[in-house]
N, CA, C and O atoms as a GROMACS GRO file, in nm:
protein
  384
    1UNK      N    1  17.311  11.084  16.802
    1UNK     CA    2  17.221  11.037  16.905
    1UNK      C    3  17.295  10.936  16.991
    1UNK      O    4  17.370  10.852  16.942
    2UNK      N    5  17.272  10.948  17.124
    2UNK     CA    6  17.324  10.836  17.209
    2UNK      C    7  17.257  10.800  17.296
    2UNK      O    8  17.177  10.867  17.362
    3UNK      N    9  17.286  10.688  17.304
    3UNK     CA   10  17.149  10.589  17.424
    3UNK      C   11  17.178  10.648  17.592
    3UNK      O   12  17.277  10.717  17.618
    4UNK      N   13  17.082  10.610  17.689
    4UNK     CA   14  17.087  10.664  17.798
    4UNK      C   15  17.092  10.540  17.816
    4UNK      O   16  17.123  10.558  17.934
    5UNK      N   17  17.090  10.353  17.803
    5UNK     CA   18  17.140  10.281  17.825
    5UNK      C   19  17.249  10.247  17.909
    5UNK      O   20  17.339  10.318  17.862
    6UNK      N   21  17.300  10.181  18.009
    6UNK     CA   22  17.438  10.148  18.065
    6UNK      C   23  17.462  10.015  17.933
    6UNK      O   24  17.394   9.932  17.874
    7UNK      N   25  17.622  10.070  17.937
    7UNK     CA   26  17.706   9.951  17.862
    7UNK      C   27  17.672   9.829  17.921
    7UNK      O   28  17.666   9.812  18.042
    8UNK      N   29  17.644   9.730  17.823
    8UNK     CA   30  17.615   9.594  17.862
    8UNK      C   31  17.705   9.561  17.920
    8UNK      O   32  17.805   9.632  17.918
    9UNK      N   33  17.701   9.404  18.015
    9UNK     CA   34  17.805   9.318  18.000
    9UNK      C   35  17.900   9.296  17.914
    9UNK      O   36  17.892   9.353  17.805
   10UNK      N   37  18.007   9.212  17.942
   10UNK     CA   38  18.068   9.123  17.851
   10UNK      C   39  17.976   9.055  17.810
   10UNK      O   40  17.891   9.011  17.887
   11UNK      N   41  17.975   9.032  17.671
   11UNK     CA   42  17.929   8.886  17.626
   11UNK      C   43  17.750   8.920  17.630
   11UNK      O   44  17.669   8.828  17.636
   12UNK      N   45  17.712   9.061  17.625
   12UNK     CA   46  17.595   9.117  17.622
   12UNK      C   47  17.548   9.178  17.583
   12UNK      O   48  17.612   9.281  17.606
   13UNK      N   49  17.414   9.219  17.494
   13UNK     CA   50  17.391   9.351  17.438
   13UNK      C   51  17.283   9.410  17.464
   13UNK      O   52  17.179   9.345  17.480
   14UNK      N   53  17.285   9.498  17.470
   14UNK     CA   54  17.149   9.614  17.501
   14UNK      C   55  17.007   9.648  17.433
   14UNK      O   56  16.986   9.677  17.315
   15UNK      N   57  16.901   9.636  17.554
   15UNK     CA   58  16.763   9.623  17.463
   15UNK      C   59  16.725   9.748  17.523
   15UNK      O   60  16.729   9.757  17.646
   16UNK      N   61  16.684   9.855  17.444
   16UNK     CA   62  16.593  10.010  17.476
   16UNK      C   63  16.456   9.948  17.451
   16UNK      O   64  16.420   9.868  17.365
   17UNK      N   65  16.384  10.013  17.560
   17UNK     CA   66  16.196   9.994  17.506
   17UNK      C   67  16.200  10.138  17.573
   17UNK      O   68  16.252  10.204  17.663
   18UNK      N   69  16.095  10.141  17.451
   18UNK     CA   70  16.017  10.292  17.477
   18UNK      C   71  15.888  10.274  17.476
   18UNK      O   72  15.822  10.173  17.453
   19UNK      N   73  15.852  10.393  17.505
   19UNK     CA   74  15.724  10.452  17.490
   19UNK      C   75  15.631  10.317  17.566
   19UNK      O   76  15.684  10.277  17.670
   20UNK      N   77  15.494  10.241  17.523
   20UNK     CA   78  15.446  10.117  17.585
   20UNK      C   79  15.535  10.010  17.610
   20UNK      O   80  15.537   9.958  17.721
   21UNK      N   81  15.615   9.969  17.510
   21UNK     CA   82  15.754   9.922  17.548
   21UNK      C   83  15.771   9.866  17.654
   21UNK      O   84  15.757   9.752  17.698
   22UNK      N   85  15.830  10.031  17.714
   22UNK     CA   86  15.884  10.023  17.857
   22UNK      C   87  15.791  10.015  17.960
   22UNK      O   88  15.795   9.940  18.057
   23UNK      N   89  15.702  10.100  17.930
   23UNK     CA   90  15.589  10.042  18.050
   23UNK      C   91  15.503   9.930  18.053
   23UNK      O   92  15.440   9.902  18.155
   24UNK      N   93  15.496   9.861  17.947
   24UNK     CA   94  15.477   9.683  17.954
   24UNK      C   95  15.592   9.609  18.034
   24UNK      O   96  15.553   9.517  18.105
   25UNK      N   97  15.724   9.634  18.034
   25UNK     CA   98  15.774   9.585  18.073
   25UNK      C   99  15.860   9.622  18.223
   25UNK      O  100  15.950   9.553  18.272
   26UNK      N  101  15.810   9.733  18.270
   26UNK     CA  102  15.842   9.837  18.366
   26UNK      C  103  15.974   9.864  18.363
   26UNK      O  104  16.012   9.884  18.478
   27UNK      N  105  16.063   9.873  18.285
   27UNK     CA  106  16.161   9.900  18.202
   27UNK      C  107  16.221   9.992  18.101
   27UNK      O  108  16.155  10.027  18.002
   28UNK      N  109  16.329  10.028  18.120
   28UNK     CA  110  16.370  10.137  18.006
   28UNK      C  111  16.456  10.054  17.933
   28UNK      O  112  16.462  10.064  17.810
   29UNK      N  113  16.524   9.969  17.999
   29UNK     CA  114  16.635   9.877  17.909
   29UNK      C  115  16.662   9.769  18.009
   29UNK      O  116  16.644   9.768  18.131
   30UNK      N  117  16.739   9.628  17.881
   30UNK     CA  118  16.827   9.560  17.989
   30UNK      C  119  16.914   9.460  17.904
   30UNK      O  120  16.911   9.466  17.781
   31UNK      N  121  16.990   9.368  17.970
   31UNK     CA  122  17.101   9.348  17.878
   31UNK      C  123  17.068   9.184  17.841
   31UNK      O  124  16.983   9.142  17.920
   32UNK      N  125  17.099   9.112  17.774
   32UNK     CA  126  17.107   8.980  17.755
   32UNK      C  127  17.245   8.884  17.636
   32UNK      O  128  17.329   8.925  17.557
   33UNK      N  129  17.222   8.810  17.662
   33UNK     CA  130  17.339   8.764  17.605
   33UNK      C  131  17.382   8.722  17.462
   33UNK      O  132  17.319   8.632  17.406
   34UNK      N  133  17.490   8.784  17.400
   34UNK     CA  134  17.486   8.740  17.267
   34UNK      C  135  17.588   8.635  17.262
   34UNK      O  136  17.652   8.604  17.363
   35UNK      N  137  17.607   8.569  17.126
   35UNK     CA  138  17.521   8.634  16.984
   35UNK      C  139  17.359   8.533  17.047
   35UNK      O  140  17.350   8.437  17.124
   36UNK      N  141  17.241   8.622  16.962
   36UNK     CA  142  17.113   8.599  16.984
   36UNK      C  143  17.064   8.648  16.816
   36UNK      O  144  17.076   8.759  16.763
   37UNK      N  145  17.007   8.519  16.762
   37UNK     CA  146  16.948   8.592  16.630
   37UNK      C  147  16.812   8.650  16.703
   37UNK      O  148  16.768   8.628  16.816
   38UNK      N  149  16.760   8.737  16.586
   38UNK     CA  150  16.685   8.847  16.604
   38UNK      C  151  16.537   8.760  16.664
   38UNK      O  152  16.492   8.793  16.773
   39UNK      N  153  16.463   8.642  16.578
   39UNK     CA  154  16.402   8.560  16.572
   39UNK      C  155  16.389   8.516  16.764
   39UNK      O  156  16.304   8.557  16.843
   40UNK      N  157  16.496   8.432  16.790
   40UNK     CA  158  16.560   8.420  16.912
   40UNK      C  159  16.510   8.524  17.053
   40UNK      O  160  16.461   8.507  17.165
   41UNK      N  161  16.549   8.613  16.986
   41UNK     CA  162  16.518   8.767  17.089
   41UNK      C  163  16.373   8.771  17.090
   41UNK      O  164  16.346   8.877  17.146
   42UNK      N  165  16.275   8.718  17.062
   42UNK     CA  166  16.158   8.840  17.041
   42UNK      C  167  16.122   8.662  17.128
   42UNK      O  168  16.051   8.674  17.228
   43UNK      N  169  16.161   8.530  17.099
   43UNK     CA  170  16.137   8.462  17.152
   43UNK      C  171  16.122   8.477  17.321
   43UNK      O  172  16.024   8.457  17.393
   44UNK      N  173  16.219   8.506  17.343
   44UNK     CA  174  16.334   8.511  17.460
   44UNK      C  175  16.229   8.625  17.554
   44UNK      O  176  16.198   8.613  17.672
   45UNK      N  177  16.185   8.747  17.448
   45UNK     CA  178  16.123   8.850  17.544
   45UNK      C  179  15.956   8.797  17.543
   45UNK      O  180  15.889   8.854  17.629
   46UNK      N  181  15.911   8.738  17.493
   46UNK     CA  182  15.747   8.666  17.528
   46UNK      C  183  15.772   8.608  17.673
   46UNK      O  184  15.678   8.603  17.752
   47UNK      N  185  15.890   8.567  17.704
   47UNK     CA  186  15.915   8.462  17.784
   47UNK      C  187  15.942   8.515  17.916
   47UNK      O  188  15.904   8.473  18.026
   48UNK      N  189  16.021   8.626  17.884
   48UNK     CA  190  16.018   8.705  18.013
   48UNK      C  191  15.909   8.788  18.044
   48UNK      O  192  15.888   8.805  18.164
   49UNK      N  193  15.828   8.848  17.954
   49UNK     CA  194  15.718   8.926  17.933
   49UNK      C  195  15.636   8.862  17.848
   49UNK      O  196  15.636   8.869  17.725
   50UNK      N  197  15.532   8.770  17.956
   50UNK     CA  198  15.432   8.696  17.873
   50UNK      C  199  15.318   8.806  17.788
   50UNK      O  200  15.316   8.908  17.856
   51UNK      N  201  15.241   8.820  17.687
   51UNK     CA  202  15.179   8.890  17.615
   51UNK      C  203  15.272   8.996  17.516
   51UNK      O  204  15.221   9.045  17.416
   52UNK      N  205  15.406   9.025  17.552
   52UNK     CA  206  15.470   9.123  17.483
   52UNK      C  207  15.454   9.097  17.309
   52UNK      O  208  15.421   9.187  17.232
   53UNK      N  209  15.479   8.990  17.277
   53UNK     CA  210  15.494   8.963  17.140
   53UNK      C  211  15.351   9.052  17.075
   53UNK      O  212  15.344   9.161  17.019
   54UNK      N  213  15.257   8.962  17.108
   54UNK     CA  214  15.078   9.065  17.036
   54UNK      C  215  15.073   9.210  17.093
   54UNK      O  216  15.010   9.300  17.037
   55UNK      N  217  15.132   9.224  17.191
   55UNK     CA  218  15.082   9.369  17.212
   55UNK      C  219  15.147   9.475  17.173
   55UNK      O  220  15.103   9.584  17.134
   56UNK      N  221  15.253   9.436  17.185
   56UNK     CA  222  15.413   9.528  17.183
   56UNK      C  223  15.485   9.494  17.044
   56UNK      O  224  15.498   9.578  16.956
   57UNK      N  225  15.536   9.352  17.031
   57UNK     CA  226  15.634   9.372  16.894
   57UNK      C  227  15.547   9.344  16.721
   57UNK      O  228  15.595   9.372  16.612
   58UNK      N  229  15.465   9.306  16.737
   58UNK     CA  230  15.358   9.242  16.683
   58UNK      C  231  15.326   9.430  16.617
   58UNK      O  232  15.286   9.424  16.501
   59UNK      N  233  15.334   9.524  16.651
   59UNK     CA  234  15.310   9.687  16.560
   59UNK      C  235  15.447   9.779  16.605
   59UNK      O  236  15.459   9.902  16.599
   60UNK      N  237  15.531   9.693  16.646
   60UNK     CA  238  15.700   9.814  16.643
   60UNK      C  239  15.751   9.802  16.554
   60UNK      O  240  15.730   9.706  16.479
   61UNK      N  241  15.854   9.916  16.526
   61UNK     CA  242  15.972   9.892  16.488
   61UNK      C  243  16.099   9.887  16.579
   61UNK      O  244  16.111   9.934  16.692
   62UNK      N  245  16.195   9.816  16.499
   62UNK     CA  246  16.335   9.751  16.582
   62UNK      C  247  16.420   9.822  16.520
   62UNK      O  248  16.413   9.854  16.401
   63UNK      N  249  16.485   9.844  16.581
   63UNK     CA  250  16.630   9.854  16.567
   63UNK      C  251  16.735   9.809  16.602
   63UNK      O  252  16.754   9.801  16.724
   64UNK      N  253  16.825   9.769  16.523
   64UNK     CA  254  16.993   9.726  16.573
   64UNK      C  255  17.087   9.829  16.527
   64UNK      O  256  17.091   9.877  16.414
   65UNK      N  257  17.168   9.860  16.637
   65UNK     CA  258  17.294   9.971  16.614
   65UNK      C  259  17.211  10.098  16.531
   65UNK      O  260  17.271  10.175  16.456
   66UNK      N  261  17.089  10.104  16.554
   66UNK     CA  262  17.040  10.254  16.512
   66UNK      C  263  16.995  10.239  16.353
   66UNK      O  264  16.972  10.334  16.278
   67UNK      N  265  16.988  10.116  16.325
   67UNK     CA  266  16.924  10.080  16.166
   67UNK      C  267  16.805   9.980  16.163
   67UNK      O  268  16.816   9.860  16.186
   68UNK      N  269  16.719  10.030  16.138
   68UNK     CA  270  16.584   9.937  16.128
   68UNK      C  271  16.580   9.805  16.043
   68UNK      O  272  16.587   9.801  15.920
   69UNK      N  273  16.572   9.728  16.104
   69UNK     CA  274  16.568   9.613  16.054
   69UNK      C  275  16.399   9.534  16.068
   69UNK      O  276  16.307   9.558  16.145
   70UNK      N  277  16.412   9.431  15.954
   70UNK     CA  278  16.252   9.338  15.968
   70UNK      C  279  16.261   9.287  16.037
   70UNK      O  280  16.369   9.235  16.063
   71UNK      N  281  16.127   9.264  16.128
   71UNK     CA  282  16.127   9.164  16.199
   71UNK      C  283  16.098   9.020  16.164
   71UNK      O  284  15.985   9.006  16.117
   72UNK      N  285  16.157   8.927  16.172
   72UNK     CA  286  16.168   8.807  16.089
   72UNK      C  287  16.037   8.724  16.066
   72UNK      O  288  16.006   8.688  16.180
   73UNK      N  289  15.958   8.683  15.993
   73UNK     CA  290  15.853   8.564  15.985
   73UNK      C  291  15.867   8.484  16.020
   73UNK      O  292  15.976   8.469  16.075
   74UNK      N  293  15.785   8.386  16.018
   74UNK     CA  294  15.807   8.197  16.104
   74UNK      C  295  15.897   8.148  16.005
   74UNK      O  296  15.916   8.166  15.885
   75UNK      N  297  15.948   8.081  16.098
   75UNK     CA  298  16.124   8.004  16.016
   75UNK      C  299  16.201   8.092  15.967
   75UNK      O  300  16.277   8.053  15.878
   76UNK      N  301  16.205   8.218  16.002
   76UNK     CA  302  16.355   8.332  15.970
   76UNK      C  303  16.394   8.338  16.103
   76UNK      O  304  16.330   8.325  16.208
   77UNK      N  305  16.526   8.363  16.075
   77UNK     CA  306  16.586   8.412  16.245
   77UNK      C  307  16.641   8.529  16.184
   77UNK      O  308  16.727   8.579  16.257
   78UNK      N  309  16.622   8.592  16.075
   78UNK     CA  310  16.677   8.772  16.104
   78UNK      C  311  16.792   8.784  16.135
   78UNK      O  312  16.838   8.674  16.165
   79UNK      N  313  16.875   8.879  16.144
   79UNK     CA  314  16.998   8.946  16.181
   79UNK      C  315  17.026   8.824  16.283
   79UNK      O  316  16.950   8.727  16.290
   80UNK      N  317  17.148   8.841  16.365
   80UNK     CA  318  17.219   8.781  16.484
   80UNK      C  319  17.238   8.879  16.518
   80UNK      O  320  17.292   8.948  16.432
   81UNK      N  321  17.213   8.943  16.640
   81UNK     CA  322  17.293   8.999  16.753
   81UNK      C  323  17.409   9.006  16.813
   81UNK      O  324  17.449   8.912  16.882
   82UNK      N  325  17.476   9.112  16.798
   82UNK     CA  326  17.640   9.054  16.850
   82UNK      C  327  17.712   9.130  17.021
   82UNK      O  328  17.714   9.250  17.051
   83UNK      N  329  17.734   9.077  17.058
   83UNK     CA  330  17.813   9.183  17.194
   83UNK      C  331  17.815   9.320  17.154
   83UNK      O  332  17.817   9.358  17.037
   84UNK      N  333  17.814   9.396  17.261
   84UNK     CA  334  17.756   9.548  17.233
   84UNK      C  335  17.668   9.578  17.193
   84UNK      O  336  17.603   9.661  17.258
   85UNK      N  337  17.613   9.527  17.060
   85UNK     CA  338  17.506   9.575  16.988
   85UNK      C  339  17.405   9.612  17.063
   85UNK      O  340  17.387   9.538  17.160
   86UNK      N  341  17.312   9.724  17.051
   86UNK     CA  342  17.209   9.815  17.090
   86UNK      C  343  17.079   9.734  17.064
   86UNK      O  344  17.110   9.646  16.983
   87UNK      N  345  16.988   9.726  17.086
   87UNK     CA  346  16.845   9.664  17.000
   87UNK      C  347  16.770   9.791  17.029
   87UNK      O  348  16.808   9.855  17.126
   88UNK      N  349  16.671   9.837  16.962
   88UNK     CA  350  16.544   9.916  17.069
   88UNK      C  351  16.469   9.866  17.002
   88UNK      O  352  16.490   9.821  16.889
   89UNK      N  353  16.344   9.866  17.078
   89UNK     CA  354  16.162   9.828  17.025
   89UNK      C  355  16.119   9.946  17.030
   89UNK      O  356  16.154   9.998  17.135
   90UNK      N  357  16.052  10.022  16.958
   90UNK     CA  358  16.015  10.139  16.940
   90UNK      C  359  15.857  10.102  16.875
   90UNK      O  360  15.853  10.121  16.754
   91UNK      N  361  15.770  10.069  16.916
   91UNK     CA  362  15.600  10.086  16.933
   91UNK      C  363  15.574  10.226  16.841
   91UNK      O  364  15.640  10.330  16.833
   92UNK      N  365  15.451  10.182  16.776
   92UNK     CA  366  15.374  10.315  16.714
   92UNK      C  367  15.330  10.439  16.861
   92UNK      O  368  15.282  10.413  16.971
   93UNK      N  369  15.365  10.553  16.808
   93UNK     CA  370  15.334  10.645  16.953
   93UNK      C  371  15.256  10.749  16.881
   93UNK      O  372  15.308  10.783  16.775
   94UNK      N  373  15.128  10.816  16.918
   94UNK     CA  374  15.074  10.918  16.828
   94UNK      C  375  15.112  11.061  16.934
   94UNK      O  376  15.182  11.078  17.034
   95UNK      N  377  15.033  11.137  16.857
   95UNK     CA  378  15.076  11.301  16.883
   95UNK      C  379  14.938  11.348  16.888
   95UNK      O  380  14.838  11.287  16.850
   96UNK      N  381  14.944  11.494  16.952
   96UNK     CA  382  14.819  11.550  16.966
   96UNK      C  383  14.834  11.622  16.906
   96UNK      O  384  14.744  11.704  16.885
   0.00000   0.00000   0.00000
């Protein structure tokens, strides 16, 4: 599998949103700067996208480099983020 993402910056790594995701955020992706613990990130995106946290990460799953990781509780910061690294938010999506 490979991302339709553009390569980050230097000194940047890549966030995929899908599905509500992306259309909460009118977005398919975008880049920000590492290292960023995981904790950090979800901070960082309330901030740019006020409501995202309850609506959006609050029932996704994440990923880094294509491996699902937890999303951290109060007082964890989770993984660190490193240059290059991929993130996606991937939201519950149903089927007909």
């Amino acid at each position: 599998m490979t991302s339709s993402a553009p390569k980050p910056p230097r000194g940047h790594f890549s966030i995929l949103y899908f599905a509500s995701a992306g259309s909460f955020t009118g977005r398919d992706s975008e880049s920000l700067p590492a290292p960023l613990p995981l904790s950090k990130l979800f901070s960082e995106l309330e901030t740019r996208h006020p409501g995202f946290k309850a609506k959006i990460l609050d029932s996704s799953l994440v990923t880094v480099n294509l491996d699902y990781v937890d999303v951290p509780g109060e007082g964890e910061e989770g993984p660190v983020i490193q240059e290059g690294d991929e993130v996606a938010i991937i939201p519950p999506v149903s089927s007909g």
